[in-house]
C-alpha positions in Angstrom: 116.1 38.0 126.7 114.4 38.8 129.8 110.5 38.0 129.3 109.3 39.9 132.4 110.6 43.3 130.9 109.2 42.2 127.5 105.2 41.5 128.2 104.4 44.6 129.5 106.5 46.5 126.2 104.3 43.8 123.9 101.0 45.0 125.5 101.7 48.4 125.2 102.5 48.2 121.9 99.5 46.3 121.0 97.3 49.2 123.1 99.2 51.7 120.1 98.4 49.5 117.4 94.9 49.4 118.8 94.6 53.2 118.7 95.5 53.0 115.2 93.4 50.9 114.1 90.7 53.1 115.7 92.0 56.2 113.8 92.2 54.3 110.6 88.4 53.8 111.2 87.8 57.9 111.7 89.7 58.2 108.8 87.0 57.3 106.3 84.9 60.3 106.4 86.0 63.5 105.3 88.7 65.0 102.8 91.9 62.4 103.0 94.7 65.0 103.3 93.2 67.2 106.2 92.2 64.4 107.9 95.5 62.2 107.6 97.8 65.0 108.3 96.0 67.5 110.4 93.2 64.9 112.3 90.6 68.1 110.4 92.3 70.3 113.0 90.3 68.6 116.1 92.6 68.6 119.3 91.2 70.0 122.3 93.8 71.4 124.8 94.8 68.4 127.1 95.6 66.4 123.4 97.3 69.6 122.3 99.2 70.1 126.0 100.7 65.9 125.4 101.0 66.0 121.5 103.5 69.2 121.8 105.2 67.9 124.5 105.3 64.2 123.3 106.9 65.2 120.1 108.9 67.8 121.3 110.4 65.3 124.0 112.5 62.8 122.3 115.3 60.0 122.5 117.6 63.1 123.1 115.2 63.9 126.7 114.9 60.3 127.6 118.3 58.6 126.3 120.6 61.0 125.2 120.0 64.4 127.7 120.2 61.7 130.6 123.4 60.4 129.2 125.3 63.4 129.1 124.1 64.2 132.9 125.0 60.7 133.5 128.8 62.1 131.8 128.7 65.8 133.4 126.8 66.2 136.3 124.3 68.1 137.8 125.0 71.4 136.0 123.4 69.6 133.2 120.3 69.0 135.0 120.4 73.0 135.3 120.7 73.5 131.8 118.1 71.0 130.7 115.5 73.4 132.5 116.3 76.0 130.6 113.8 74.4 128.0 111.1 75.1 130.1 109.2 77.9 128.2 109.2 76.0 124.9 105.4 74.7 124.8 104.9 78.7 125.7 107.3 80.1 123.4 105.8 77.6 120.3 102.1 78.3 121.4 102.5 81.6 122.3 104.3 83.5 119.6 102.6 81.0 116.6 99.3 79.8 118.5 96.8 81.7 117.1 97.6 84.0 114.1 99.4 80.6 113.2 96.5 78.7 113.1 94.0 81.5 111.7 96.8 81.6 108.5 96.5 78.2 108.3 92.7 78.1 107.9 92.4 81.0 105.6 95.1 79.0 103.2 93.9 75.9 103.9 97.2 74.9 104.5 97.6 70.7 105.6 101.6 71.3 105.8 104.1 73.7 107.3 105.1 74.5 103.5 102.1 75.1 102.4 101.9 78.1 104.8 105.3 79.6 103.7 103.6 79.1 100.1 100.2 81.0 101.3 102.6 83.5 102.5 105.4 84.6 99.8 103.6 82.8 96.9 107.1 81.0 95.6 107.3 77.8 94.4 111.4 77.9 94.8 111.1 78.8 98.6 108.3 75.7 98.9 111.7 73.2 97.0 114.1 74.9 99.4 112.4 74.2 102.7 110.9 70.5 101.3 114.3 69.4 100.5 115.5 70.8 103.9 113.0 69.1 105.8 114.1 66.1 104.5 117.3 66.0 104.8 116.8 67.2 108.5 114.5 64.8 109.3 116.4 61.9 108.1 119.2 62.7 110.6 116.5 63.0 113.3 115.1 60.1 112.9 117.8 58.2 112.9 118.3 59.3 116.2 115.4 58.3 117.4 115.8 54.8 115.7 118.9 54.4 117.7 117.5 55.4 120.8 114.6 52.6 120.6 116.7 50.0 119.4 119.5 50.7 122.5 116.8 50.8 125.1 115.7 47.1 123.7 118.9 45.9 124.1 120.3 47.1 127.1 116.9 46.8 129.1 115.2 43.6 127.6 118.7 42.0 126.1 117.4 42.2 122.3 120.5 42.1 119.7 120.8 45.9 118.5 119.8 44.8 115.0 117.0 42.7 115.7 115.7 45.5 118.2 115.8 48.1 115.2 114.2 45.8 112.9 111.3 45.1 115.4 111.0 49.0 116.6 111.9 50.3 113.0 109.2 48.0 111.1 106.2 49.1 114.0 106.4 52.8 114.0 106.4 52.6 110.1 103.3 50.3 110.2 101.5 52.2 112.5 102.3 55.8 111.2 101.3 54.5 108.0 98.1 53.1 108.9 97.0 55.5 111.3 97.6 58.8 110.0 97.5 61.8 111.9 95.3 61.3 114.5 96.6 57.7 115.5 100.0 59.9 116.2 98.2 62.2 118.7 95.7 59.8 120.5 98.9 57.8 121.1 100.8 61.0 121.4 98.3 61.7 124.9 98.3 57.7 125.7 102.4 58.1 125.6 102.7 61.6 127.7 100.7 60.4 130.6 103.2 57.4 130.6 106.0 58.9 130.0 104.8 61.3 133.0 104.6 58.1 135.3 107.1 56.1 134.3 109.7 59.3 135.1 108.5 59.9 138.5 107.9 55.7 139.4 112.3 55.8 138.1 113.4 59.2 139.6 112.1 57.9 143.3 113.7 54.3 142.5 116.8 56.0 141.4 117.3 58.1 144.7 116.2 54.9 146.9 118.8 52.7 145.3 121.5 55.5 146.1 120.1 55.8 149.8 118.9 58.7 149.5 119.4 61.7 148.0 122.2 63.2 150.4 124.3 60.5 149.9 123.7 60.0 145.9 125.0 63.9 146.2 128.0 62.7 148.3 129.2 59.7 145.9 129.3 61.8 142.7 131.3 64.2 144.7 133.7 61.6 145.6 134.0 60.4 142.2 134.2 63.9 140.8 133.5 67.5 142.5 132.9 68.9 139.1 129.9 66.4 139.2 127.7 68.7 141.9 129.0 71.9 140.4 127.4 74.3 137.8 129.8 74.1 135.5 130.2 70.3 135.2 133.0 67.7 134.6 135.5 69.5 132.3 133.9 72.5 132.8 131.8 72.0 129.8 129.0 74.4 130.6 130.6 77.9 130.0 128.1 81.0 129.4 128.6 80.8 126.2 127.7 77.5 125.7 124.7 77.5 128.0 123.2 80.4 125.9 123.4 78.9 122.8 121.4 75.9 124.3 118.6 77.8 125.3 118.5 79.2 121.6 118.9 75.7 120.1 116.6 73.6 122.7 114.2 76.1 124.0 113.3 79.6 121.5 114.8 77.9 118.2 111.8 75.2 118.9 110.1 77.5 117.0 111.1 76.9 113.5 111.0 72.8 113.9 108.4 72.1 111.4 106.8 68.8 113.7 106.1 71.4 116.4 104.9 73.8 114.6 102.3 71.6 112.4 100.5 71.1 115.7 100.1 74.6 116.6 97.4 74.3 112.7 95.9 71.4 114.1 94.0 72.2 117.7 90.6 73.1 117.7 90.0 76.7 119.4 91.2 79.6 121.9 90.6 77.7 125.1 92.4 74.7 123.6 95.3 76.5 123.3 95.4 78.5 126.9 94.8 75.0 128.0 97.7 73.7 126.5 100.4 76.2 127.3 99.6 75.5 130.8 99.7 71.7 131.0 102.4 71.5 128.6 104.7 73.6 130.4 103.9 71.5 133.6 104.3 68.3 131.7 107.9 69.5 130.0 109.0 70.5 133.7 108.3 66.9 135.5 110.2 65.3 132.4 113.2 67.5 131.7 113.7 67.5 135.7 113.2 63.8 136.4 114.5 62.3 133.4 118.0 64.1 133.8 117.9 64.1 137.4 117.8 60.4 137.3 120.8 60.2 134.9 123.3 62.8 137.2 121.9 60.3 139.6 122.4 57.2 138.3 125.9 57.8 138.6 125.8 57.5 142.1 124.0 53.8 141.5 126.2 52.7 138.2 129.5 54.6 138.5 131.7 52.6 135.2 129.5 53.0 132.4 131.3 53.1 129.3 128.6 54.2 127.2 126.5 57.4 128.8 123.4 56.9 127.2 122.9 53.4 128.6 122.5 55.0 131.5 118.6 55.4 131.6 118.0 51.5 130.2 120.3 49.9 133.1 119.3 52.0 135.6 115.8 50.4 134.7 116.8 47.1 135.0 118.9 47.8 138.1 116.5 49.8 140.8 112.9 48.3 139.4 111.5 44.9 139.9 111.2 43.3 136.6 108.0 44.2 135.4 108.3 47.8 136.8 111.0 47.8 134.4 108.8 46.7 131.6 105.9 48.9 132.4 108.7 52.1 132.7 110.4 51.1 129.5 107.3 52.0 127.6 108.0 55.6 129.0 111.1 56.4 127.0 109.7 54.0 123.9 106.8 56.4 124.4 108.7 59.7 123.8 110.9 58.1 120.6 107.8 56.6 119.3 105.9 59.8 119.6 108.5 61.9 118.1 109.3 59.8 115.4 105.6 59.6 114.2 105.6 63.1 114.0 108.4 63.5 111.7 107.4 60.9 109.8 103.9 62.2 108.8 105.7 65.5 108.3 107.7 64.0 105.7 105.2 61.6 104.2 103.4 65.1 104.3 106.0 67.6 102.7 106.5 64.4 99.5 102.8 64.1 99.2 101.4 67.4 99.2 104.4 69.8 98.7 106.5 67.9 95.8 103.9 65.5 94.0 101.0 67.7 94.2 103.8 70.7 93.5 103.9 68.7 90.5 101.0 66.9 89.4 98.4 69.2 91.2 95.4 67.7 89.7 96.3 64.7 91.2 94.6 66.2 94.3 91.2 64.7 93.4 92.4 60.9 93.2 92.4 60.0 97.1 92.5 56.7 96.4 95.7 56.9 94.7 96.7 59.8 97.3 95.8 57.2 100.3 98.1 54.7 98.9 100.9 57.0 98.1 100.9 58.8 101.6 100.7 55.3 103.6 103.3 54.0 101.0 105.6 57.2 101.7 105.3 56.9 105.2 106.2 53.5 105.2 109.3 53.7 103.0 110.8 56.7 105.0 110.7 55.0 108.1 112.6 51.7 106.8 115.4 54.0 105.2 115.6 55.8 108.5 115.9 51.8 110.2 119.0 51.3 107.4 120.6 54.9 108.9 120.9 53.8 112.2 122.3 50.3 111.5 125.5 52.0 112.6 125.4 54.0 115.6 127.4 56.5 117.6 128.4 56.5 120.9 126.4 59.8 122.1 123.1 60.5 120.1 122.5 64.0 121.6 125.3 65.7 119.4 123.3 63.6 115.9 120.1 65.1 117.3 121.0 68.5 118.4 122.7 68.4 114.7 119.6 67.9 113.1 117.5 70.2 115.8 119.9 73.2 114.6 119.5 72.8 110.5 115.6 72.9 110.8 115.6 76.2 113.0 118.4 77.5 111.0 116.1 77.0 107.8 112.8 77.8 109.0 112.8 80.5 112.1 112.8 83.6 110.3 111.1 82.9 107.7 108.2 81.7 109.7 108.4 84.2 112.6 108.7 86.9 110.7 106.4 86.2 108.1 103.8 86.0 110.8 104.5 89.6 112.1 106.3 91.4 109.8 103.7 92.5 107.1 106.3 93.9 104.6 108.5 90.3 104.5 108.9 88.9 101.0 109.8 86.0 99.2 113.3 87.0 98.3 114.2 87.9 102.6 112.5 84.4 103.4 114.8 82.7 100.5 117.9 84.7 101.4 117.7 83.8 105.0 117.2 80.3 104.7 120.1 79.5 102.1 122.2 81.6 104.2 121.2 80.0 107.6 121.4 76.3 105.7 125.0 77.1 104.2 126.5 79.1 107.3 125.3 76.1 110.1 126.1 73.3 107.9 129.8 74.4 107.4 130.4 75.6 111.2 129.1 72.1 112.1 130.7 70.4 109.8 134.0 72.0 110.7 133.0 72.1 114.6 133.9 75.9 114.7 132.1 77.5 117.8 132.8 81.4 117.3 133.1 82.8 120.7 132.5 80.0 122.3 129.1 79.5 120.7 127.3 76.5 119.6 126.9 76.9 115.9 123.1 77.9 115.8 123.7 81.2 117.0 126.0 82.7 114.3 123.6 80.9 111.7 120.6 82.5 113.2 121.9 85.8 113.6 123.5 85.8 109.9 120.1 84.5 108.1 118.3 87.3 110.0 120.3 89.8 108.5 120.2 87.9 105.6 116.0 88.3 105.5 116.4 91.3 106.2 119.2 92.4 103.3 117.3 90.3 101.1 114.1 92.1 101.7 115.0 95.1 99.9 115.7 93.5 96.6 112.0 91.4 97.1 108.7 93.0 95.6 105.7 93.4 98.4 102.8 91.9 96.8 102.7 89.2 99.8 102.2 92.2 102.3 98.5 90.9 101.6 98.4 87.8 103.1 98.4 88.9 106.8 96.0 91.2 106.1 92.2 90.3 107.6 90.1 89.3 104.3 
């Protein structure tokens, strides 16, 4: 166990637990549900810019996406950028009318705006149960991610370094609420921000230089430095369907679009789009970058998504090491938060309160149940990821593609298409659900395409099929009251 890595890790983790404890203590005043869930829709645009882009950036960016360029080469850092637009794409096509929908429902979960909207209970079950499900496959990814980056940087057992990374997210999530998982959310983007650019330079200095990190992976394979990567992985098809999955299906992933209810006006927003987009760009470059790289530096990994923790321990002085390994903690912890409260959220306030609505008016026993819910999802996500795989980023683009398959349409178009109805928004997610869940399951790529694509494009026709046999009366709800 190396201690130098460690202290700065324990003193970062103590700063997070420190900026829940403060939320907990703005959490007193004001109603429990908008303030636990939402932070009473507060964010101004530099908070909004680093919660998007913290939550949005994951164990995929930092552990995963580095691990596969690590595998394939620098064709893969060309393809990461391709999820450059998705802070604009997520603020700019929900942003605004999102957030004005929200308000007018008073909606404290992505559900409860599909409810505001098509009025049917069934379609608020569908999507719950979806989220879940969904959600429980990312986490575990994220669990993963934390507890390999403990052991392979710090030397923790993988077990013990779930248990320890599992147990504090939970306990901070489900103290803190809401706004603890965007104050730390800005805390964790400024050092994920430095910790990539402090590794990217360390990186390119331990290969001497970046000409000659270019030359080794050539000499260990030329498929390395060319666009379509070792094995020729990256064909057209496949590139477009990751721009859908990664970068314009963002979209429909209920974690992102929860913050885009949460900010606090216009100029937060405008704000927002601009230093998010920046912020995604420096990260999606550096962190991959660094892990085509690192090949150059660590040629015989056996594992690719090691790549990012060893290279830490390899090109940094010790408690560099420790201070970066905070970055890519940062981005899992930040993500994970997220989906957690979204779940804690969709149990609480979409299935009991479906339920039991006059429950609404306990908050104590609404308190206790949330931080309870919280807390329990996040130690059967730890149990999921007792047994990992070898290469996360397939488990998380999994999970990525069920949520936009299940929620795209239904959310973009019930935003700007006045005459969508209950029955299209049902139709397309079942069919979107059943059709990506069997072509994944069977790893059949039509075309050549990732399984998203034929998923998306059959659940649109589905809304739209199913739109005719729907009845109008939720044409209302976009309509200015």
């Amino acid at each position: 166990m190396q201690t130098e890595v460690l202290l700065p890790l324990i003193a970062y983790l103590l700063l997070v637990f420190g900026l829940s404890v403060y939320a907990y203590t703005r959490r007193q005043a004001g109603n429990f549900l908008t303030e636990y869930f939402l932070g009473n829709r507060s964010m101004g645009g530099f908070v909004l810019a680093m919660t998007l882009t913290a939550t949005y950036i994951s164990a995929s960016s930092f552990i995963g996406g580095p691990g596969a360029a690590y595998k394939f080469g620098l064709g893969w850092v060309l393809l990461a950028m391709i999820q450059l637009p998705a802070v604009w794409l997520s603020l700019g096509i929900l942003g605004k009318k999102f957030a004005i929908l929200a308000r007018r429902y008073n909606a404290v979960t992505l559900n409860d705006m599909l409810y505001g909207r098509y009025k049917s209970r069934l379609l608020v079950w569908l999507a719950s149960l979806s989220l879940l499900v969904a959600f429980l496959g990312a986490m575990t990814v994220q669990f993963i991610g934390g507890a390999r980056l403990l052991e392979t940087a710090a030397g923790i057992p993988y077990d013990t370094g779930l248990l320890i990374f599992g147990i504090s997210i939970a306990l901070y999530t489900a103290f803190g609420g809401f706004r603890a998982s965007v104050l730390n959310d800005a805390m964790q983007g400024l050092v994920m921000l430095l910790g990539t650019i402090l590794l990217l330079f360390a990186v390119i200095h331990a290969a001497g230089g970046l000409h000659s990190a270019v030359d080794k992976l050539q000499q260990i394979d030329p498929k390395l430095v060319s666009v379509s990567g070792a094995d020729d992985v990256l064909s057209l098809p496949f590139m477009a369907s990751f721009w859908i999955l990664v970068c314009f299906g963002v979209i429909g992933l209920p974690h992102t679009a929860v913050r885009c209810i949460s900010y606090k006006d216009s100029k937060a927003v405008h704000r927002g789009i601009v230093l998010g987009t920046l912020v995604v760009a420096i990260l999606m470059f550096g962190m991959h970058l660094s892990g085509a790289l690192g090949r150059a530096v660590l040629p015989d990994l056996k594992i690719p998504d090691q790549v990012i923790p060893t290279l830490m321990i390899t090109v940094l002085p010790p408690y560099a090491a420790g201070i970066f390994l905070a970055a890519p903690m940062a981005a899992i912890m930040s993500t994970i938060n997220a989906q957690l409260l979204q779940s804690s959220a969709t149990i609480v306030k979409d299935l009991y309160l479906g339920i039991r609505p006059a429950e609404i008016t306990n908050e104590k026993r609404l308190k206790r149940f949330s931080s309870w819910a919280t807390f329990v999802l996040g130690l059967l996500v730890l149990l999921a990821a007792w047994r990992p795989p070898e290469m996360i980023i397939w488990l998380n683009l999994l999970a990525f593609g069920g949520l936009e398959a299940v929620f795209l349409w239904p959310l973009v178009l019930g935003l700007y298409w006045e005459r969508a109805n209950a029955t299209g928004a049902l139709s397309s997610m079942i069919v979107g659900a059943v059709c990506y869940t069997l072509l994944a399951s069977f790893d059949l790529h039509l075309a050549g395409l990732h399984p998203i694509v034929p998923s998306l494009t059959l659940s649109l026709l589905a809304f739209y099929i199913g739109n005719k046999f729907g009845d109008t009366r939720a044409e209302a709800a976009l309509k200015p009251s």
